[in-house]
PyMOL CGO cylinders between C-alpha atoms (Angstrom):
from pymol import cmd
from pymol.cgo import CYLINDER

trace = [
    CYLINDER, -14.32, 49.08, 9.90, -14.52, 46.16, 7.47, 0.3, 1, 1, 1, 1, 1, 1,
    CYLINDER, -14.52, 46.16, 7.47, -15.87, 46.39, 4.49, 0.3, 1, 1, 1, 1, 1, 1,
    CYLINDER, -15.87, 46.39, 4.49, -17.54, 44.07, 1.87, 0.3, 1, 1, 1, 1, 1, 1,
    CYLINDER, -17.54, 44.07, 1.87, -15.05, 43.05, -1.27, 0.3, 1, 1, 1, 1, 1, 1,
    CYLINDER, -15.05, 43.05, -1.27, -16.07, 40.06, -3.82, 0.3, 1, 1, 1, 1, 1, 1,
    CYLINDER, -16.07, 40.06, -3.82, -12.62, 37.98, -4.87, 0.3, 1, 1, 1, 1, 1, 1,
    CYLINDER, -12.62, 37.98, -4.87, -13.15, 35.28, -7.56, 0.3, 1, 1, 1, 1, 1, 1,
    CYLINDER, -13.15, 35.28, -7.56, -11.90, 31.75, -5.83, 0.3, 1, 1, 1, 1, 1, 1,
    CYLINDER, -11.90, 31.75, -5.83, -11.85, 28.58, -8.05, 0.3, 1, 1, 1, 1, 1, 1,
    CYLINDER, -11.85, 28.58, -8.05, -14.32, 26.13, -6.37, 0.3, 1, 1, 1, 1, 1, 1,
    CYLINDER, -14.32, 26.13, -6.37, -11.26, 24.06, -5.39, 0.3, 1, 1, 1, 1, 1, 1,
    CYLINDER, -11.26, 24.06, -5.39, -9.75, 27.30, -3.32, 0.3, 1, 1, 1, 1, 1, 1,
    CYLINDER, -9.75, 27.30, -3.32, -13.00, 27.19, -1.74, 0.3, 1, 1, 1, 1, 1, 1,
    CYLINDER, -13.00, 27.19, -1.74, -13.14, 23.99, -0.71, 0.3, 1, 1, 1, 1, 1, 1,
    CYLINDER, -13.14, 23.99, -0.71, -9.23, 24.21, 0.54, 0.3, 1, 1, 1, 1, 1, 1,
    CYLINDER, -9.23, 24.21, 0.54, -10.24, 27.66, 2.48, 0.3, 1, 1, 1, 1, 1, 1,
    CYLINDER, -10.24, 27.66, 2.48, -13.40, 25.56, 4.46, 0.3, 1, 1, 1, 1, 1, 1,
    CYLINDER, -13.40, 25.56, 4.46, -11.74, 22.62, 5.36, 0.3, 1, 1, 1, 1, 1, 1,
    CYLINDER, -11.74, 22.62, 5.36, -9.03, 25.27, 6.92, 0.3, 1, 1, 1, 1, 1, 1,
    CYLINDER, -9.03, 25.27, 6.92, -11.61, 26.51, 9.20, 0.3, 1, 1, 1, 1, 1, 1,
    CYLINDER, -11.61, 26.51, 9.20, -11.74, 25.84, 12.84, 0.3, 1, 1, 1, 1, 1, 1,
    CYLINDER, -11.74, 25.84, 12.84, -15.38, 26.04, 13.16, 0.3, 1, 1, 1, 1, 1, 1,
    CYLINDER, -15.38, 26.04, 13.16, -18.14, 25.82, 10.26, 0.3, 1, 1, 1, 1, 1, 1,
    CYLINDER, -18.14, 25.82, 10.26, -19.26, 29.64, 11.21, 0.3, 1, 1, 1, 1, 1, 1,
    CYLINDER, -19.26, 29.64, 11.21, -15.95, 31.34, 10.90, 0.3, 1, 1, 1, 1, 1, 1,
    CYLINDER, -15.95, 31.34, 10.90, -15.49, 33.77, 8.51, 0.3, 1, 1, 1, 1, 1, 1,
    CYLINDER, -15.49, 33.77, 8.51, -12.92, 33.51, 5.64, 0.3, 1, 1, 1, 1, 1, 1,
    CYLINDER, -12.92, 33.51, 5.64, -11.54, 36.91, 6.62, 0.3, 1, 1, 1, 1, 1, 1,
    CYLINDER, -11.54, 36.91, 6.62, -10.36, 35.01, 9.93, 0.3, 1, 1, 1, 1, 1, 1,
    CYLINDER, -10.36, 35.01, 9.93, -9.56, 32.19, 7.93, 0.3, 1, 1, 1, 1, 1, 1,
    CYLINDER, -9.56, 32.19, 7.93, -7.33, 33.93, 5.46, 0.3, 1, 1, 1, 1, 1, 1,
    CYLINDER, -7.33, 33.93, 5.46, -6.52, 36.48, 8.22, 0.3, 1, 1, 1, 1, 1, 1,
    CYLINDER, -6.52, 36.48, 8.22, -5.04, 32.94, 9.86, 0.3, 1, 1, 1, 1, 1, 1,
    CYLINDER, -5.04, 32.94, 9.86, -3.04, 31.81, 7.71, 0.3, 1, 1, 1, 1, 1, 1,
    CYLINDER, -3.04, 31.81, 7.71, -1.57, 34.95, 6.66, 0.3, 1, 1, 1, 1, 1, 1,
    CYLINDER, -1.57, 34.95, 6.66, -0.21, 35.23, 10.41, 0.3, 1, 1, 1, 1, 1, 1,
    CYLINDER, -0.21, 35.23, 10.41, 1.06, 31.57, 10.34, 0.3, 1, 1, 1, 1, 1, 1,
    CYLINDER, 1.06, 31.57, 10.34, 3.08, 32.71, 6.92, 0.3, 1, 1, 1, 1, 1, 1,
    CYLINDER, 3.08, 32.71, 6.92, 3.95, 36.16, 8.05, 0.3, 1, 1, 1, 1, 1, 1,
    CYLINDER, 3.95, 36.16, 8.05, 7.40, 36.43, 10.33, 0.3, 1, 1, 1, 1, 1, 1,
    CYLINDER, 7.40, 36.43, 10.33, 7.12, 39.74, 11.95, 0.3, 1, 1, 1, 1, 1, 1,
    CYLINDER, 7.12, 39.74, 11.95, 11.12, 39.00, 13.24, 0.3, 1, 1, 1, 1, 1, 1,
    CYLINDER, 11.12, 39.00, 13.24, 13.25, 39.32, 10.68, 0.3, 1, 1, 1, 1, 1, 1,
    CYLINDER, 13.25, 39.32, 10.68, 16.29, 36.73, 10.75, 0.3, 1, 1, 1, 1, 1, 1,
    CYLINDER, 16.29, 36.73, 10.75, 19.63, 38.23, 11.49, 0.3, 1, 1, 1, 1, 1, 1,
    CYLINDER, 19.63, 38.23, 11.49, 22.61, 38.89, 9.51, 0.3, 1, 1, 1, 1, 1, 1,
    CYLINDER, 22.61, 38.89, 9.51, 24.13, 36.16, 11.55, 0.3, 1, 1, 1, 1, 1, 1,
    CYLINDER, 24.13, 36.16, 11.55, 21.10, 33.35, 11.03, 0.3, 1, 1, 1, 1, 1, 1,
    CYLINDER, 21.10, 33.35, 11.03, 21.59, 34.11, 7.34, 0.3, 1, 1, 1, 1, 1, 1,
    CYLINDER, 21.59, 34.11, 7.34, 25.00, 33.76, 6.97, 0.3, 1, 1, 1, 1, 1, 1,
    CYLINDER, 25.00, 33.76, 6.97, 24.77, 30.35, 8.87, 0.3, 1, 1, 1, 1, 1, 1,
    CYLINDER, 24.77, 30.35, 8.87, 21.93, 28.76, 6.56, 0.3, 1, 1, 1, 1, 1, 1,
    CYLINDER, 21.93, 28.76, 6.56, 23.91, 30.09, 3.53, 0.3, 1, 1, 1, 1, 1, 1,
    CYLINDER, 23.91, 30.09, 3.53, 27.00, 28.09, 4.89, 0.3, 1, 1, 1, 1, 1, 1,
    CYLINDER, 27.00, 28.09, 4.89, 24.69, 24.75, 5.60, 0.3, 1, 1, 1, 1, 1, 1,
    CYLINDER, 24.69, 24.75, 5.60, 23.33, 25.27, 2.15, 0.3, 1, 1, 1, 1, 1, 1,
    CYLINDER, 23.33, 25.27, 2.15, 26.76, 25.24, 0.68, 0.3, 1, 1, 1, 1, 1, 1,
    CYLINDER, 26.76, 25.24, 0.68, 27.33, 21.85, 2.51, 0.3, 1, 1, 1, 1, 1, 1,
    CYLINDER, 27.33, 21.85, 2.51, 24.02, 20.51, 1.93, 0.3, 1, 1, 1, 1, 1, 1,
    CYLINDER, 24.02, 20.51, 1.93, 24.82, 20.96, -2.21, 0.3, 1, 1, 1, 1, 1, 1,
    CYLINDER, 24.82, 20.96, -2.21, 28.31, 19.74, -1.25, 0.3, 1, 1, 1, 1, 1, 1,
    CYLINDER, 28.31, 19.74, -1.25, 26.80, 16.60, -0.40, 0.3, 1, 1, 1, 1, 1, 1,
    CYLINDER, 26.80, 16.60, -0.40, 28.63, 16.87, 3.39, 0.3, 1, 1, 1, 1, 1, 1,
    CYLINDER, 28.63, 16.87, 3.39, 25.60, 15.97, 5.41, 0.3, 1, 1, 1, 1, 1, 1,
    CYLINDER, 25.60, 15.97, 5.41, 23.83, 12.66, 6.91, 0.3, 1, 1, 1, 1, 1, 1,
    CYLINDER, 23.83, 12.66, 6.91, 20.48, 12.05, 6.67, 0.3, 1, 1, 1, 1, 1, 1,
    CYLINDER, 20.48, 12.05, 6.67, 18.76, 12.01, 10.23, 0.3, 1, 1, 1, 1, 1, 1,
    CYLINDER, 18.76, 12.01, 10.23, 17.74, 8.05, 9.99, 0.3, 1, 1, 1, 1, 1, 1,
    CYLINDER, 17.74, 8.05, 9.99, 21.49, 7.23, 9.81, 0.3, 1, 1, 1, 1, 1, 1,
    CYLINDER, 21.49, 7.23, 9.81, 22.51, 10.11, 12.97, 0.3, 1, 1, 1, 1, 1, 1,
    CYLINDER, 22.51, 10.11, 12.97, 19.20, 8.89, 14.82, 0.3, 1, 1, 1, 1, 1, 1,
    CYLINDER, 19.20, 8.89, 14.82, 20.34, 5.12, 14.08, 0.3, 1, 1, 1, 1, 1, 1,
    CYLINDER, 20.34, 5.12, 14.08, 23.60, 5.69, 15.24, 0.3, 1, 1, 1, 1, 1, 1,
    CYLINDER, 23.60, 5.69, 15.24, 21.97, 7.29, 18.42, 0.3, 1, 1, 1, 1, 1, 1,
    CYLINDER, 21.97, 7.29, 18.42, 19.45, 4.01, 18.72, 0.3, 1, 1, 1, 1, 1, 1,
    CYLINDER, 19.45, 4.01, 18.72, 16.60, 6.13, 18.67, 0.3, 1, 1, 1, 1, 1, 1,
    CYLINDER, 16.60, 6.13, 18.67, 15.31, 4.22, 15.77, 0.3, 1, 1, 1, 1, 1, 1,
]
cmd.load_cgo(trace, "trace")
């Protein structure tokens, strides 16, 4: 069962949290409720996904990459 809590927002939070709203009449608890699913991965990565960003963050600071305009010019898709 819910209950009622008061949370101190600056007006500018407030603002942000209505224009997030899909309708005018939903609650913030959806709201935050919302985003919190949107930000919350319930699937953890595995140890095999991990290694593989650490290794294309090691090339990334390495400077070994190309930025997508040049692969997507090269591809004439721009």
């Amino acid at each position: 069962m819910a209950t009622s809590q008061t949370i101190k927002l600056e007006p500018s939070t407030k603002e942000r949290l209505n224009r997030l709203k899909i309708h005018p009449r939903e609650t913030y608890n959806d709201c935050i409720e919302r985003l919190i699913d949107v930000i919350y991965d319930d699937e953890p990565l595995s140890e095999e996904t991990i290694r593989r960003l650490d290794e294309a963050e090691t090339y990334i600071k390495a400077g070994k990459f190309r930025p997508l305009d040049d692969a997507m010019r090269d591809l004439d898709l721009l």
